[in-house]
N, C-alpha and C positions, 0 to 999 in steps of 0.2 A: 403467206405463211403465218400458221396461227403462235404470237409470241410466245415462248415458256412459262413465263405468268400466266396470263390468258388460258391459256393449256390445263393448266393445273388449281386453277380458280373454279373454272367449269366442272374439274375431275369432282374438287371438294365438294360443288351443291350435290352434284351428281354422288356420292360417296352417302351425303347426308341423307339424301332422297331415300337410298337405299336403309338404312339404318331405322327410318320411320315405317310404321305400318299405315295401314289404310285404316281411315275412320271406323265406326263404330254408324249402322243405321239401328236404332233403336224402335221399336215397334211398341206403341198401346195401342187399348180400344177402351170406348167413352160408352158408360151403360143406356148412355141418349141415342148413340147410333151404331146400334148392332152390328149391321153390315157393313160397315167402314173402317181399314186399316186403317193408323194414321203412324207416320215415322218420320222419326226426328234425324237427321243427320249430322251426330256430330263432329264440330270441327274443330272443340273446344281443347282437342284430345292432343290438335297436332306440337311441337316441339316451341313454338311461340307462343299456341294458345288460344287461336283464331285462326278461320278462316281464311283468312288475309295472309297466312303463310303459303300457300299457294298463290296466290298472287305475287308475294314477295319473291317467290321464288324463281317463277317466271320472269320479272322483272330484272332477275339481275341475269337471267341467263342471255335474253333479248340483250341487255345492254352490254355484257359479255361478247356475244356472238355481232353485234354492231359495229365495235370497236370503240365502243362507248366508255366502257369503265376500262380503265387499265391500272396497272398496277402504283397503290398511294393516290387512286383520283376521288375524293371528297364525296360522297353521296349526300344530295340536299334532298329529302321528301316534302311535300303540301297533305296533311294528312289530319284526320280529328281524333289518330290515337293506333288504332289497331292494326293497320299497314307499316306503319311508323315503328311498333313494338317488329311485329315481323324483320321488317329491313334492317333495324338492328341488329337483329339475330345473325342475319347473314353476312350484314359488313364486317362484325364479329368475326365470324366465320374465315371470312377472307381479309381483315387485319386490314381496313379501311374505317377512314372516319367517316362519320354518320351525320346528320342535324337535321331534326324534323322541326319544321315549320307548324303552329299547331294555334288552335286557339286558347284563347287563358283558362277557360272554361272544361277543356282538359282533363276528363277523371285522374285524380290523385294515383291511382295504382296504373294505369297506363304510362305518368311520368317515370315513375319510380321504374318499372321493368324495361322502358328505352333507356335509362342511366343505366342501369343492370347492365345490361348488352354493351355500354360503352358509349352508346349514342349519347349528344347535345341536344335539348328542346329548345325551341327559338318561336316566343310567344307574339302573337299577335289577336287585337282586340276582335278583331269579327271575324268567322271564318268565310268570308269572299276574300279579305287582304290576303291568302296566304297562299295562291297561285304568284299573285309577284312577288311576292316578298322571297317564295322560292327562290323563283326566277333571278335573282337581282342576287341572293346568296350564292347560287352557282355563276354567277358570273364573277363577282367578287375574289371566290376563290377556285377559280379553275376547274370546278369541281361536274358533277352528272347532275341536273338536274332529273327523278324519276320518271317523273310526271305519271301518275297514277290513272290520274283520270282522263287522260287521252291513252294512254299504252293498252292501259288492261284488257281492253277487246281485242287488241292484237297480238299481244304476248302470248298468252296461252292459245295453245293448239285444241279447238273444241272440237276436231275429227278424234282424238283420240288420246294416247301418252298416257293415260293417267287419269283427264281430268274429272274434274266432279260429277259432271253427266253420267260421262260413263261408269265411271264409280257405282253412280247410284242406281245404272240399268244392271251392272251385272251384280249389285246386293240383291235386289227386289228379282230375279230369275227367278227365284224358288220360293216366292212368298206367293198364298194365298191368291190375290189379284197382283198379278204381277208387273204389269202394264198399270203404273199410276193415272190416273183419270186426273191428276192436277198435280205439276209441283209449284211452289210455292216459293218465291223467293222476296227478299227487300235488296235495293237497289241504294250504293252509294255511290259508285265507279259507274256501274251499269255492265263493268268485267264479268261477273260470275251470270248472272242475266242472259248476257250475246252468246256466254261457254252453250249454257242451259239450254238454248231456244234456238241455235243453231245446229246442237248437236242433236234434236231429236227432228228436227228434221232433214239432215243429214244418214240419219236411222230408217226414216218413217213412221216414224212412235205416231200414235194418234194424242198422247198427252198432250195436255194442254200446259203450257206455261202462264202463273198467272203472278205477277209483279205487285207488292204491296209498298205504301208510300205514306210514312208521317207526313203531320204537319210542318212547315215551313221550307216545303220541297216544290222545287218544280215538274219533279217526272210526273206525275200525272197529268197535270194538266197541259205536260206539250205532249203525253201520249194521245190524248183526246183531241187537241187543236195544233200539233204539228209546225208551235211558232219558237223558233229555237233562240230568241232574243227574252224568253221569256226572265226573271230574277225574283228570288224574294229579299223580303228586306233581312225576316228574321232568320237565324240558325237554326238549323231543326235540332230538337231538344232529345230526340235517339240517336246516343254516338253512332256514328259509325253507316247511319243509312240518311238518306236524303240529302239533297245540294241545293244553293242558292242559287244556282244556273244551270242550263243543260250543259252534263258533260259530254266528249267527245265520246267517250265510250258508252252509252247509253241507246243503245240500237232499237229504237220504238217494232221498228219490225216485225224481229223475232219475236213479240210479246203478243199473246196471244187476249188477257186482261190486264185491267190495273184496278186495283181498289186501295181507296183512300183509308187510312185509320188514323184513329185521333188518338194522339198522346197517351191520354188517359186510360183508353184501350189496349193499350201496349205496357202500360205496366200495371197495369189491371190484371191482365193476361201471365206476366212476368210473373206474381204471386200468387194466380193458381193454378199455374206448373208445378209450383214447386214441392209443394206432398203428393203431386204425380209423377214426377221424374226421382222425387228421394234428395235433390239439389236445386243449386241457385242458377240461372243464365241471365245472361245480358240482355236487354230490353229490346235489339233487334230481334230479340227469339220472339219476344212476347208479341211483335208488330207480326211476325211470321206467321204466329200459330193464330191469333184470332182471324188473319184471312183465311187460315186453313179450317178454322171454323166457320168461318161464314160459308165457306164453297161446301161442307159436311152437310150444311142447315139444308142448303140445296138441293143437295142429291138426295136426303131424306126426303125432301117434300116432293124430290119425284121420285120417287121411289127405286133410286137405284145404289145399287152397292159396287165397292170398289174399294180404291186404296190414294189416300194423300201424301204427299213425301214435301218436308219442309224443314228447315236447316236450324242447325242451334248452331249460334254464328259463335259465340264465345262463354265463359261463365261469369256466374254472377261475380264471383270475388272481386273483379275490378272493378264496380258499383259500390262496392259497400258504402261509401259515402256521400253518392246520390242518389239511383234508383232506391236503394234497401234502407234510407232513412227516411223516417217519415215524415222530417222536419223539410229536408231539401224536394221530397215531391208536393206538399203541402203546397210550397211556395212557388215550385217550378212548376207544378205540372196541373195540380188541381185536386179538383172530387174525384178519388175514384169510384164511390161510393153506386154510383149509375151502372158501371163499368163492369163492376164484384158482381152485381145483382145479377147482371146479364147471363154473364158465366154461370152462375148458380142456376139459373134456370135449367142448364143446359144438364 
């Protein structure tokens, strides 16, 4: 028997669910390549502000429906910020305490909007320490650990419900080329990835899904060599996408490419979006759209037309003082100076 709690925990995400609308898929075209849609999907729009509200939300309905959370149990996250913002929201929501696990490193405006929600940040110097350090906080206090990075492939239902695949097959029915010839995604969980790349083949889509990966990540190189002990030393310098280890939830499978981008290229990309969209996004957009450029470059050279679909994962505002300074990329990130030109050509 489902407790009363439990009962009406569920009701609320479910209540909230309904109250949100469905994203916004935004459509340009680039006078370089005529015959190619390119559309952005954003997720910047939802009620926490990322992408990762879907996630989040699955996550508590799974540990809902487990018998995992119940009512007054502690939710501890491992998170580099935008999951972490999300879960607030809903522990909020359902009058539980919150504490994300985070590195120090931490955008400023992600701290401040988990306090917002009511959540605790609980810092740690490198983000590899913050799987145990989770772990060892839910034990501590009796509490759920979420575990993001093992869940997220399985929480969300990628036959259907809602999620974002299908989102973005029944936006794209009535565009132009309607059937995307690639979408586009970065990989931090590797959750929205397995939704992505299960559910079009699930469909029969002939899409291709193609996976993009900063530096200091390991998904590429176990999607190519398939060694799952792989590690890096350093954090990858785009919140939000790329891991120091293969996650559980990272299904190499479903993926159909991987392409590597460099930093610099990502927020290179990040500031010449921005007098195309009219606004600011977060630097996994920028890791996004220059693979979605590269795969444009492609199809031009063979001559084919079609349509690209890739995610604005969040906005810029919670950068402001590292992407959008010039002083904090200078030091962190480098020249973009290579990166600019490139684009311009385009």
């Amino acid at each position: 028997m489902t407790a009363p709690w439990v009962k009406q925990a569920i009701s609320e995400i479910q209540s909230d669910f309904q109250r949100s609308a469905d994203t916004h898929l935004i459509r340009f075209q680039l006078p370089a390549f005529p015959d190619i849609f390119f559309y952005l999907k954003d997720e910047s729009t939802h009620p926490s502000g990322s992408l990762k509200h879907r996630l989040a939300r699955s996550l508590f309905l799974y540990g809902l429906c487990n018998g995992w959370i119940k009512q007054g149990t502690p939710i501890i996250e491992a998170s580099s910020g935008s999951t972490a913002v999300s879960e607030a929201y809903f522990a909020r929501l359902l009058g539980l305490p919150f504490i994300a696990v985070m590195p120090e490193c931490t955008a400023k405006r992600k701290i401040e909007q988990i306090t917002f929600y009511g959540g605790r940040c609980h810092f740690v110097g490198h983000s590899a320490m913050i799987y145990h350090e989770a772990k060892a906080l839910a034990r501590e206090l009796s509490g759920h650990y979420m575990d993001q990075f093992t869940y997220a492939e399985r929480a969300t239902d990628w036959r259907g419900n809602n999620n974002i695949a299908e989102s973005i097959f029944r936006q794209m029915a009535r565009e132009p080329c309607a059937e995307p010839d690639y979408i586009v995604m970065s990989a931090g969980t590797g959750g929205t990835s397995a939704t992505l790349g299960r559910y079009i083949r699930y469909q029969g889509h002939d899409t291709r899904l193609v996976v993009v990966d900063p530096e200091n990540s390991v998904f590429s190189d176990y999607f190519h060599h398939r060694d799952a002990s792989l590690t890096a030393a350093l954090a990858s310098r785009i919140e939000g996408i790329g891991r120091p280890r293969v996650e559980p939830s990272f299904i190499a499978d479903v993926i159909d490419e991987m392409i590597q981008v460099p930093d610099a290229a990502s927020i290179a990309t990040l500031y010449w979006l921005e007098p195309i969209l009219g606004r600011r996004v977060g630097a996994s957009t920028g890791t996004n759209m220059w693979g979605a450029l590269q795969l444009a470059n492609r199809m031009r050279a063979e001559g084919r037309q079609g349509s690209i679909v890739t995610l604005l994962c969040d906005g810029g505002e919670r950068y402001q003082d590292t992407y959008y300074r010039p002083e904090w990329v200078h030091e962190h990130i480098g020249d973009l100076a290579p990166w600019s030109e490139i684009l311009e050509t385009l």
